[in-house]
N, C-alpha and C positions, 0 to 999 in steps of 0.2 A: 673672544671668550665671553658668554653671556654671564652676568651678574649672579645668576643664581648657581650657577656652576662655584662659584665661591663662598655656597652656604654654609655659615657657619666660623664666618670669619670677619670682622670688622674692614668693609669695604667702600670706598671712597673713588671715584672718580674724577680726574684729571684733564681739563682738555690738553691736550696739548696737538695745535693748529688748527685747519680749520676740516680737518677729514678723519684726527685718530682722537683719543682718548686713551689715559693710560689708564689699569686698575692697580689701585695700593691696597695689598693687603698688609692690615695692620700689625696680626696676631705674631707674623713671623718676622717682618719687616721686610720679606721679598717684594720686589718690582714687578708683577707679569702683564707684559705688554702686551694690548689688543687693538682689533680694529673694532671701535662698537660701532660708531653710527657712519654710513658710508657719506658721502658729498653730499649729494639729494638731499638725506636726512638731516643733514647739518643746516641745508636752505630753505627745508618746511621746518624744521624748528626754530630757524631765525622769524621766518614769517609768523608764525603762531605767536613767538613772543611778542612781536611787532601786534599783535592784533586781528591779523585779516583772517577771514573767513574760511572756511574751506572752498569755496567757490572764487574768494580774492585770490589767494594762492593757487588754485587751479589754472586762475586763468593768468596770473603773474609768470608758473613756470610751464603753461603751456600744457599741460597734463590735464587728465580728468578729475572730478571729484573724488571718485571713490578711487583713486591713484592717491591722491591728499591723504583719503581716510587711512589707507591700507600704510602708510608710512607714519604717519600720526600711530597709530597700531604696533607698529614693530618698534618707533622710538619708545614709545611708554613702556612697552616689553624689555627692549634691552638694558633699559636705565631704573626696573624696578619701580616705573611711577604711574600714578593713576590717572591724571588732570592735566588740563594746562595750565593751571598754576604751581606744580610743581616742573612742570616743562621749564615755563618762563624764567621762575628762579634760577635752574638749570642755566640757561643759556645767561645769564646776566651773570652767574658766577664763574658759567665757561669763557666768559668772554666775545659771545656770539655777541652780543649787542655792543651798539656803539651810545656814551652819552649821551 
């Protein structure tokens, strides 16, 4: 369920592992449970927080540039963000990153 589907309600994201995400809406206190960002997106948003390029990651997972782009694209879309620094935050409170 994409983020904006829950407009109008104080919404929060959850990792929970390293393929789902849950969404908590607040207003009611219901739990509804999604897939937002698939595998893939889970390992170009680790890399992005790590740093690397889009042509690092390109060639990291073997894919093309504009493959990088186009998932960098749908991550920002489904999580409501603009940058990569709100990406990196992201993963460092998801727990994608390691100390």
């Amino acid at each position: 369920m994409p983020v904006a589907i829950a407009r109008g309600y104080e919404v929060g994201l959850v990792h929970d592992g390293p393929t789902f995400c849950r969404l908590i809406v607040e207003d009611s206190g219901d739990r509804v449970p999604a897939t937002v960002l698939t595998e893939r997106e889970n390992e170009v948003i680790k890399l992005i927080a790590e740093g690397l390029s889009s042509k690092e990651i390109a060639r990291a997972l073997t894919i093309s540039v504009k493959t990088v782009e186009r998932h960098r694209a749908n991550i920002l879309a489904k999580l409501g963000m603009r940058d990569r620094t709100q990406l990196t935050r992201y993963a460092i409170r998801a727990g994608l990153l390691e100390p």
